[in-house]
C-alpha positions in Angstrom: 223.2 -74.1 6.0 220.2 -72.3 7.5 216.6 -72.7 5.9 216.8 -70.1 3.0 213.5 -68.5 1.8 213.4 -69.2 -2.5 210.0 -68.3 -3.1 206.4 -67.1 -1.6 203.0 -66.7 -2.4 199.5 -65.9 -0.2 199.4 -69.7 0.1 203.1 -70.9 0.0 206.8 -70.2 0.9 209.8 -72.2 -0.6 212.6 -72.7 1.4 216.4 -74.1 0.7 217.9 -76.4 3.7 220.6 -77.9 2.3 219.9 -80.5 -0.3 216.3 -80.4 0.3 213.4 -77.9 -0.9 210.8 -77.7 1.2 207.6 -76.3 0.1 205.4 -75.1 2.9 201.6 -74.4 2.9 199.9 -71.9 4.6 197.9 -72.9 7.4 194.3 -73.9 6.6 195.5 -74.8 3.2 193.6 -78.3 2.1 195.8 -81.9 3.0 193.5 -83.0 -0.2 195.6 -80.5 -2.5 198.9 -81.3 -0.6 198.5 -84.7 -0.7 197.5 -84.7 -4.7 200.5 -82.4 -5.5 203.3 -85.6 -3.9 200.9 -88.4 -5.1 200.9 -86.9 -9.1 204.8 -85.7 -8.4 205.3 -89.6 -7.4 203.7 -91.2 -10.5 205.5 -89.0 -13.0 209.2 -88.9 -11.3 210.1 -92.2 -12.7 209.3 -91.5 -16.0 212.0 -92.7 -18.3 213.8 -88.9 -20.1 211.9 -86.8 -17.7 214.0 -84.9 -15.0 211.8 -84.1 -11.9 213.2 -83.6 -8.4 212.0 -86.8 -5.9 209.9 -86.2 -3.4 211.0 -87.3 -0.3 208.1 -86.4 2.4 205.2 -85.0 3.6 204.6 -84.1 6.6 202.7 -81.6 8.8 203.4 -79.0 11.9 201.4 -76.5 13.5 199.2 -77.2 11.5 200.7 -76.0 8.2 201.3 -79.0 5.5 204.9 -78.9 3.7 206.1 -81.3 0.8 209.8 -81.7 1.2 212.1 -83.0 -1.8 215.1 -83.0 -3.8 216.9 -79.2 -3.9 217.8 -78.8 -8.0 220.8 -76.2 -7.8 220.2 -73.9 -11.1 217.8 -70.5 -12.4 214.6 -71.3 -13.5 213.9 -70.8 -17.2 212.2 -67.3 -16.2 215.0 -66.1 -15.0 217.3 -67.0 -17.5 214.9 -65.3 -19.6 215.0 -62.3 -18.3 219.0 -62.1 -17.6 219.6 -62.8 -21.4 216.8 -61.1 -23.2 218.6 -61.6 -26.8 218.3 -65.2 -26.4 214.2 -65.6 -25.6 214.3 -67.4 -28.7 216.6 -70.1 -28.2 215.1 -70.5 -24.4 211.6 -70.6 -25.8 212.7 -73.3 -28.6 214.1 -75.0 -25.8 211.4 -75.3 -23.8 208.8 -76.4 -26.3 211.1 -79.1 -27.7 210.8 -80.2 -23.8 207.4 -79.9 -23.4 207.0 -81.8 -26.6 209.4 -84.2 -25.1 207.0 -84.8 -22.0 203.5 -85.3 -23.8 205.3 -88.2 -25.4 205.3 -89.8 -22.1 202.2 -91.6 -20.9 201.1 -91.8 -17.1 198.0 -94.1 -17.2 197.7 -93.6 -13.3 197.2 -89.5 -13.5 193.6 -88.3 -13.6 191.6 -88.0 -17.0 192.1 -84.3 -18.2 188.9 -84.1 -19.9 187.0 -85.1 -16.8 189.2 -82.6 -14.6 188.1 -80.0 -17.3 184.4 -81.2 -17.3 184.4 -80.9 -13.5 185.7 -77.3 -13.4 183.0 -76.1 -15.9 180.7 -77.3 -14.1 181.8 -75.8 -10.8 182.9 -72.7 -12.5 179.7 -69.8 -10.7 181.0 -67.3 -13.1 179.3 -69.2 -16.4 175.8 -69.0 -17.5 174.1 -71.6 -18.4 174.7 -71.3 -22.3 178.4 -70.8 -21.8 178.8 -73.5 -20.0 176.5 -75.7 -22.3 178.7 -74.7 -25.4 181.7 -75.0 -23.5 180.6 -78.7 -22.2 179.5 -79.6 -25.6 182.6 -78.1 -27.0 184.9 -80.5 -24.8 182.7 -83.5 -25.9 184.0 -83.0 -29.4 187.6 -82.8 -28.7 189.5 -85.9 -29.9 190.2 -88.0 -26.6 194.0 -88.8 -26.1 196.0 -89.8 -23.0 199.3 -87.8 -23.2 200.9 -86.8 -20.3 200.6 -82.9 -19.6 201.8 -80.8 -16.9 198.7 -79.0 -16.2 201.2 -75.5 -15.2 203.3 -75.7 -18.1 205.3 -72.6 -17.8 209.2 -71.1 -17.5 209.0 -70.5 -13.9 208.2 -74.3 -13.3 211.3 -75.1 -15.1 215.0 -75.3 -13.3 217.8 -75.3 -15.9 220.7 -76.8 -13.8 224.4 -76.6 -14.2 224.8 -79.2 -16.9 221.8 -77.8 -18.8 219.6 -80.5 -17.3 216.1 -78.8 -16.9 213.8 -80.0 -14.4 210.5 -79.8 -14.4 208.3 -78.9 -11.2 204.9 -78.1 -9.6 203.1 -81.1 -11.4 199.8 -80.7 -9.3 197.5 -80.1 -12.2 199.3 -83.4 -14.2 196.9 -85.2 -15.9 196.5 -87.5 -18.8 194.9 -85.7 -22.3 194.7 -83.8 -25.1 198.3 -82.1 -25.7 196.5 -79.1 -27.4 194.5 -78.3 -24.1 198.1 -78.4 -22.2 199.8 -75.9 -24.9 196.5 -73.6 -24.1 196.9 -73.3 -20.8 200.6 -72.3 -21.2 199.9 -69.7 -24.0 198.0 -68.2 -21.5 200.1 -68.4 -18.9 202.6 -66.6 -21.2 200.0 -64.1 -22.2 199.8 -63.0 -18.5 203.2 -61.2 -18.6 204.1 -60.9 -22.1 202.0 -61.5 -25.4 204.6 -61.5 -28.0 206.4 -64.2 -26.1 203.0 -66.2 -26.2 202.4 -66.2 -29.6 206.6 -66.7 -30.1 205.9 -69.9 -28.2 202.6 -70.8 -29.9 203.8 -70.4 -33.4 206.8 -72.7 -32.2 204.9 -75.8 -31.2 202.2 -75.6 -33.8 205.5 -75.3 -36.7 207.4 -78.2 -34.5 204.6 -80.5 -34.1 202.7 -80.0 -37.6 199.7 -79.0 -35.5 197.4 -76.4 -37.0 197.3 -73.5 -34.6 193.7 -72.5 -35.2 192.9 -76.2 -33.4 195.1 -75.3 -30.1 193.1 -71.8 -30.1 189.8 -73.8 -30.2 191.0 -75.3 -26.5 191.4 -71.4 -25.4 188.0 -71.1 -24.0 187.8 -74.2 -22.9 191.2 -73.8 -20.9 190.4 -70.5 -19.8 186.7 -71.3 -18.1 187.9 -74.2 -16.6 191.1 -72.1 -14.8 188.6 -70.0 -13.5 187.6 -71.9 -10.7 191.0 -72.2 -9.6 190.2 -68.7 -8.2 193.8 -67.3 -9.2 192.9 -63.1 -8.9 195.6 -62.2 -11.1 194.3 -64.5 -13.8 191.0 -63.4 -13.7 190.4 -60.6 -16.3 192.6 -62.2 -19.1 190.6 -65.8 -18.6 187.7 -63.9 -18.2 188.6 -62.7 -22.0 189.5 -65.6 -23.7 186.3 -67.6 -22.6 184.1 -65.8 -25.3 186.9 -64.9 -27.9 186.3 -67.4 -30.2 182.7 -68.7 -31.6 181.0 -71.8 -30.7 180.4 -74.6 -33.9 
């Protein structure tokens, strides 16, 4: 079977060759980030009721990095989505009884989520000085856990296979923290492309897990400075948003 392109971005391409996905970074792009994305895949693949396709290598050529592992046959959960609109709801349900699933899980070798976030405030040029000191004093007040969460948390980063396995990929951002900061993040990564389907899913987990969603919105701002830095343009004027929505205690 020839290499088959699956996906592409400015600073990726995805391809299919055979039983192996290979995903290839432009050149330029940094061997820290590479190398971070197969050392965080590595630590949570072995996690006991967690599906994630192995990584098998990395490796680079003409100068352009590529991470190479296991080809999941299946749609992702966004497409599924989108080919069966009448069933969003049972999808959605799905997918927060697995993310639930997943912060159960503990990964004591992933980086601290909190000082991940703390670091990205701080680096985050966009914030004044009193954002960022509200922001950073915000954090400090956040009850401290170490639950594993994906970081990316989102239908396209979910492969529903054959069997109805679903497999979970793209765990750069993994880290070890606060569940509530996790769920954030993917309300507003649902709230990019559709805000009734964001607020479906937030209502979900907060009913699911007995957690009071006014606490989850607290982590908006928090969340949404901290993804600034990531530099993402097509975030940018919904994060942008959400880092002053709500006001600081």
């Amino acid at each position: 079977m020839a290499k088959q392109l699956i996906s592409s971005s400015e600073t990726k391409c995805v391809y299919r060759d055979g039983d192996l996905a290979i995903k290839e970074f432009c050149e330029g792009f940094p061997k820290a980030e590479v190398l971070n994305e197969a050392l965080c895949t590595a630590r949570v693949e072995d996690l006991p009721g967690l599906h994630v396709p192995k990584v098998l290598s990395v490796s680079v050529m003409d100068g352009k990095w590529s991470i190479t592992r296991e080809f999941i046959e299946g749609k992702t959960l966004q497409q599924l989505m989108d080919e069966n609109p009448d069933k969003v709801q049972e999808y959605m349900e799905q997918m927060v009884d697995l993310q639930i699933d997943i912060h159960s899980k503990a990964c004591p070798l992933l980086n601290k989520l909190k000082e991940k976030t703390i670091r990205a405030l701080q680096e985050e040029e966009q914030l004044d000085a009193n954002t960022r000191y509200d922001l950073l004093t915000r954090l400090d007040g956040m009850p401290k856990h170490t639950k594993l969460c994906h970081g990316d948390f989102e239908p396209s980063n979910i492969i529903v296979a054959a069997d109805g396995a679903m497999y979970v990929v793209d765990w750069v951002h993994a880290s070890q923290g606060n569940a509530s900061a996790d769920v954030a993040r993917t309300y507003l990564l649902l709230s990019l492309k559709d805000a009734k389907k964001a607020d479906m899913y937030m209502d979900m987990f907060c009913e699911k897990t007995g957690t009071e969603k006014r606490y989850v919105q607290g982590w908006l701002p928090i969340v949404a400075a901290a993804q600034l830095a990531k530099k993402r343009p097509e975030e940018k004027e919904l994060l942008e948003k959400w880092v002053n929505v709500f006001p600081y205690e």
